[in-house]
C-alpha positions in Angstrom: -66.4 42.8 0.6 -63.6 40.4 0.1 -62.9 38.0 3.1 -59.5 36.7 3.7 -57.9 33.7 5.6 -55.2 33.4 6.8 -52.8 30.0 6.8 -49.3 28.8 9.0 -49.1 25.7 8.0 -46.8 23.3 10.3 -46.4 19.3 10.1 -49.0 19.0 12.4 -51.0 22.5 13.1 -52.1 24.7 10.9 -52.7 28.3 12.9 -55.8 30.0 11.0 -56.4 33.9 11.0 -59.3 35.6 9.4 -60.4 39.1 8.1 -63.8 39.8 7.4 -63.0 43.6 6.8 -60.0 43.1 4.7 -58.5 45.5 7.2 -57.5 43.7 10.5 -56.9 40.2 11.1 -57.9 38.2 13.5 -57.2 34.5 15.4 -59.3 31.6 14.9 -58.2 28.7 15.1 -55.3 26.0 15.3 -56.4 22.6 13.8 -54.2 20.0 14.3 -53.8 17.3 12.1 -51.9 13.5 12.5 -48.0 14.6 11.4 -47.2 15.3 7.4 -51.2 13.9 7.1 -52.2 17.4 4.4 -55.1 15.8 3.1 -57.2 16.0 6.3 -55.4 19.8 6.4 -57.0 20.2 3.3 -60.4 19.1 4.3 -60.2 21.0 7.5 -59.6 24.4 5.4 -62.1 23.1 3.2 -64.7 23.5 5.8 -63.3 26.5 7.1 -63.3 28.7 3.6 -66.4 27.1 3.1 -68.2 27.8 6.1 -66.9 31.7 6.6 -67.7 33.1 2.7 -64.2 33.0 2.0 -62.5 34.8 -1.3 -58.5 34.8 -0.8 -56.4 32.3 1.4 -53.2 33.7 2.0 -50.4 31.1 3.3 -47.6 31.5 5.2 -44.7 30.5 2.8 -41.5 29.7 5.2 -38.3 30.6 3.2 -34.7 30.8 4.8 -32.8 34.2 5.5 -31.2 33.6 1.9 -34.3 33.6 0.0 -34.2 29.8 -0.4 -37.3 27.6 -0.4 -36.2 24.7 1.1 -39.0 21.8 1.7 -41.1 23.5 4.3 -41.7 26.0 1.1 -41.8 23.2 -1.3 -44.9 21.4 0.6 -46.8 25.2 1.4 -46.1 25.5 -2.4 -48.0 22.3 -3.0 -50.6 22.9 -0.3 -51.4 26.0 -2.1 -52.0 23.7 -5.3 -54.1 21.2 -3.7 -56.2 24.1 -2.0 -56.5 26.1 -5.9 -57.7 22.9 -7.4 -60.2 21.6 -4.8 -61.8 25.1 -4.4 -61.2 27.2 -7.3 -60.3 29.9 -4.9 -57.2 32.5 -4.9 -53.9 31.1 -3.0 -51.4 33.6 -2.5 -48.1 32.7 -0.9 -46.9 35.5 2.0 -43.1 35.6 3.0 -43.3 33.9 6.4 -39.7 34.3 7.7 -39.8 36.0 11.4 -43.6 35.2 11.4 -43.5 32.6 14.4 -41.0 34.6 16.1 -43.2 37.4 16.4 -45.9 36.1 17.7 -44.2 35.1 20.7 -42.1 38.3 20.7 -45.6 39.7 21.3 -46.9 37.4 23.8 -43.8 37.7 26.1 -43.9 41.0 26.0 -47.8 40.4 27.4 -45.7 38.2 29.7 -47.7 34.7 28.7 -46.9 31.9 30.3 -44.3 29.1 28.1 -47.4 26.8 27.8 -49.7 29.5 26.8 -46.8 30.7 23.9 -46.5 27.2 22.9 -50.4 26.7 22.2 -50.8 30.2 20.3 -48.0 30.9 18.9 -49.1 28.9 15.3 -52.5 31.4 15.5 -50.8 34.3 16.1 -48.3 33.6 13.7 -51.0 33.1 11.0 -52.3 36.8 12.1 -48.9 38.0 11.5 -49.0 36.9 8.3 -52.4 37.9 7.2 -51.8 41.0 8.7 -48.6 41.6 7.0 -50.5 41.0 3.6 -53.2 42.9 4.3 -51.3 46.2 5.3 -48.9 45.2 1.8 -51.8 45.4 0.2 -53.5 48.5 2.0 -50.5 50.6 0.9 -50.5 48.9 -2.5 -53.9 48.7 -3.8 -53.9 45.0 -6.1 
């Protein structure tokens, strides 16, 4: 069975979700990193897919409303190639817009406290995007 993680990468926090069912995602982790520093990002994911048997990475990619990739996208884009190369491993970018916002949708409506939002939502947002890909590819067998 195929085991999946899932990636929100910031400039500083990467929120990590994983799926060992390839049905239901799950929260890790957040790892923080020293701002724009992707290499230890890398190594920290490196550990991670390493550690948990994992086959597919799937990574937020942050897009605006128009469909643009701006530079957030631009830098997931070459996160996804640095993470191809060093692990020989499947990448796929996942449509991220709304993903952030979601996550703390959900945890005000489980009335969370601003400083508990503000620690999670990067998590929770990488569950909404695994999740999102998982149930894509549920309905559309790849």
């Amino acid at each position: 069975m195929k085991r999946y993680l899932g990636l929100d990468l910031g400039s500083k926090t990467i929120g990590i979700a994983i799926s060992e069912s390839g049905i239901i995602a799950t929260a890790l982790e957040t790892i923080r990193f020293k701002e724009n520093d992707y290499e230890e990002a890398l190594n920290q994911v490196e550990r991670l897919v390493k550690g948990h048997q994992i086959h597919v990475v799937v990574l937020g990619l942050p897009k605006h409303m128009n469909n643009d990739i701006g530079i957030r996208g631009k830098i997931s884009e070459d996160f996804r190639e640095s993470l191809i190369k060093r692990l020989s491993i499947e990448v796929i970018l996942w449509d991220e817009r709304l993903s952030t916002r979601t996550a703390i949708q959900t945890m005000i409506k489980g009335s969370q406290r601003r400083d508990v939002q503000k620690s999670k939502k990067d998590v929770l947002a990488a569950v909404v995007i695994l999740q999102n890909y998982l149930d894509y590819k549920g309905a559309n067998p790849c």
